[in-house]
N, C-alpha and C positions, 0 to 999 in steps of 0.2 A: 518568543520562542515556543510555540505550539507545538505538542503535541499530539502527534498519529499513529493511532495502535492499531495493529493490524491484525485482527482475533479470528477465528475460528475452531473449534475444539475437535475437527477432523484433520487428518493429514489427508495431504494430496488434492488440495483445493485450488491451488495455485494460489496460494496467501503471498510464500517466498518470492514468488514472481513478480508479482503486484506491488512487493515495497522493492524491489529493484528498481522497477522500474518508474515507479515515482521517485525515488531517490535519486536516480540520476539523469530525471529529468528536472528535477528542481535544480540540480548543482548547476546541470548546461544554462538553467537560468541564470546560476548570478547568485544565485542562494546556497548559505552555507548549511551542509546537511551532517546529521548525526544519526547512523542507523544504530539500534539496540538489539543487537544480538541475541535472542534470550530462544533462540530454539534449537533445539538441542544436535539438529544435523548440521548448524554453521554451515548454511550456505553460499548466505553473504559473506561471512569472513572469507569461506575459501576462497569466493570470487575475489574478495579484496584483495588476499594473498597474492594471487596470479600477478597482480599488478597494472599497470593503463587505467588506472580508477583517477574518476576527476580530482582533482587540487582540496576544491570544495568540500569532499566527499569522507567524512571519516566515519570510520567504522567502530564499535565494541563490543567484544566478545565475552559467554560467558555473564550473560546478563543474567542475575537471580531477583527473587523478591527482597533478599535485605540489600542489594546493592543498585536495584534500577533509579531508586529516588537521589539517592548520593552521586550515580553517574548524571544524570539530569541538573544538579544542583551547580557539580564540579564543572557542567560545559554551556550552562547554559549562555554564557557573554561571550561564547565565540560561537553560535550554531542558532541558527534561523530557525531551521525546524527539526526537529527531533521526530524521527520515524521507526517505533517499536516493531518487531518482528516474534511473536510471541509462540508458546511449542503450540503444534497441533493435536493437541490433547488437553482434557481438564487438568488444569493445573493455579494453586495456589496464585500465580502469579499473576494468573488472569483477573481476579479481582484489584489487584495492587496497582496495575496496569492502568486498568481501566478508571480506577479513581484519580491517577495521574495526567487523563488523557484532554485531548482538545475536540478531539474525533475521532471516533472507532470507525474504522471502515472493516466490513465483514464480508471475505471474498467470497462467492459461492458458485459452486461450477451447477449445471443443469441437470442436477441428479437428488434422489430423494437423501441419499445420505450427506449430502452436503448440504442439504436443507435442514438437515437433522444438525450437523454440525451449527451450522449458523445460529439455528432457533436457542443451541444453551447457551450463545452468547446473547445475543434478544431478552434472554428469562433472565439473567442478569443483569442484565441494563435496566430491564423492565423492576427485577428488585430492589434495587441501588436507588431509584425513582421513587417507588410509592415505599419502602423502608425506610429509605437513608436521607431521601429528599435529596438525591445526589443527580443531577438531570445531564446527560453527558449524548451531546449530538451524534447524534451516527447515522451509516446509511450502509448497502450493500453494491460491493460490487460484482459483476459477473464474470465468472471467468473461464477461458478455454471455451470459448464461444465459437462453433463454425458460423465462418465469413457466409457461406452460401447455405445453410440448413438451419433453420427453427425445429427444433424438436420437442416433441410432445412431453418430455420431462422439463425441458425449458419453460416452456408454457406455464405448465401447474407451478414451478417456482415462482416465476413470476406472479402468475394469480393469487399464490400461496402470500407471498411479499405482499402485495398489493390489500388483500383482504386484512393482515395483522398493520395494516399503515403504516406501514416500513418504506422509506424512499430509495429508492434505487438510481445507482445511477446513470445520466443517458449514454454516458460513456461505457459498454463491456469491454474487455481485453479480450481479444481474438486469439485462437490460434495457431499462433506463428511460429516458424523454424525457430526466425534470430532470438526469439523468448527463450528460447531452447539454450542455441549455441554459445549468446552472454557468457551461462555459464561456466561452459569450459573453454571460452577463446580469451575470454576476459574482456575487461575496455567497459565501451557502451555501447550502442546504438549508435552512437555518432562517430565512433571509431572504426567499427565494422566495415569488412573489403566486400561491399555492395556485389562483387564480382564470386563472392564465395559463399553469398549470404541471400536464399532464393527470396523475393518480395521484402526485401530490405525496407522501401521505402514505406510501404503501407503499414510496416511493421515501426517504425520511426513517426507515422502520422498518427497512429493511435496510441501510441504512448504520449502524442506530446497533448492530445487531448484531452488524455486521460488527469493528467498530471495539471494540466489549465482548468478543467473543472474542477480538482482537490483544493487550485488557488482561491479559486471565487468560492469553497465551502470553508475555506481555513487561511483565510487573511493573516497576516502578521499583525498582532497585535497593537494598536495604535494606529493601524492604515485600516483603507478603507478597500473592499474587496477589488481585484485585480478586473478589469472589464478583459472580457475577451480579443479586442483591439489590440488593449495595451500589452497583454498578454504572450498574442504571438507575435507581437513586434518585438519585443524582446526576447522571445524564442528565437527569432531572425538573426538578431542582430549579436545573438551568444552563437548564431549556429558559423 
């Protein structure tokens, strides 16, 4: 049961977004998921609320520092993977989190302050490393990426990423309506009226990418990483 925390110390990064949408592209897989509520707009929860949320798919709210190890503990023989949602902001928790974790994924949209946000989670990891001897895989991902524009703040992130040898990854989250609408229609991706929802499908194809490269970086422990084959054959065959 791995854990995925999903950090950043800015708001408005598309962090919330990003474990949406891994989360419930894991569950369409077959995999039992537990998202950790622990920031403080409850987005997921509200989305949960709405209702049309997979089977799979449980949610908790209201996640703190003395309670996130105890929630982890309490669910770990029923949840595959546990997917932290942490505040956008320095917060206490962020460390507690991160010593808990399987893999930090650090969302970062093409702008210098979200570069700034990522980097204090980076100087932490980077702490926790040469202080603690605490060595905790992570990578970034990009978000709120235009489909048809490279932008010159894009760029310098990248370059920026690349020179502190940070792995990034090939998959960014685009931006999409349905990223959007999730969350106030409710459901998934795969429940959305295609008919109501403009480029539905490209927005269903890069989430399920997105979500197949987190397989093959965060295997189930005791297995051996998911090949991309097997991958979306069982993306298929859940779809």
């Amino acid at each position: 049961m791995p854990v995925i925390t999903f950090a950043n110390t800015k708001g408005g990064a598309g962090k919330t977004t990003a474990v949406l949408l891994l989360a419930t592209e894991l569950a369409h897989l077959g995999y039992r998921v537990t998202v950790l509520d622990a920031d403080p707009q409850r987005w997921i929860s509200r989305w949960h609320q709405i209702g049309d949320a997979p089977a799979r798919l449980n949610v908790i709210s209201y996640v703190t520092q003395a309670s996130i190890e105890r929630h982890i503990a309490d669910n770990r023989y029923s949840t595959d993977y546990f997917i932290v949602d942490l505040p956008g902001s320095q917060s206490p928790l962020l460390a507690k989190a991160i010593g808990l974790s399987d893999h930090v994924l650090i969302p970062i949209q093409g702008c210098a302050m979200d570069a700034q946000g990522g980097a204090n989670v980076l100087e932490l990891l980077r702490f926790l490393d040469e202080k603690a001897g605490i060595k905790v895989p992570h990578s970034v991902v990009l978000t709120r990426v235009n489909s048809m524009v490279t932008t010159r703040a894009l760029l310098a992130v990248k370059m920026l990423l690349l020179n502190r040898g940070v792995e990034v990854l090939a998959t960014p989250i685009i931006e999409r309506a349905a990223f959007r609408d999730i969350f106030d229609l409710g459901g998934t991706l795969h429940s959305m009226d295609e008919s109501r929802v403009s480029n539905l499908d490209k927005a269903q194809q890069n989430a399920r990418t997105f979500a197949l490269e987190m397989l093959r970086h965060v295997p189930l422990k005791g297995t051996k990483p998911i090949s991309e084959t097997t991958a979306t054959r069982r993306f298929w065959q859940a779809a």
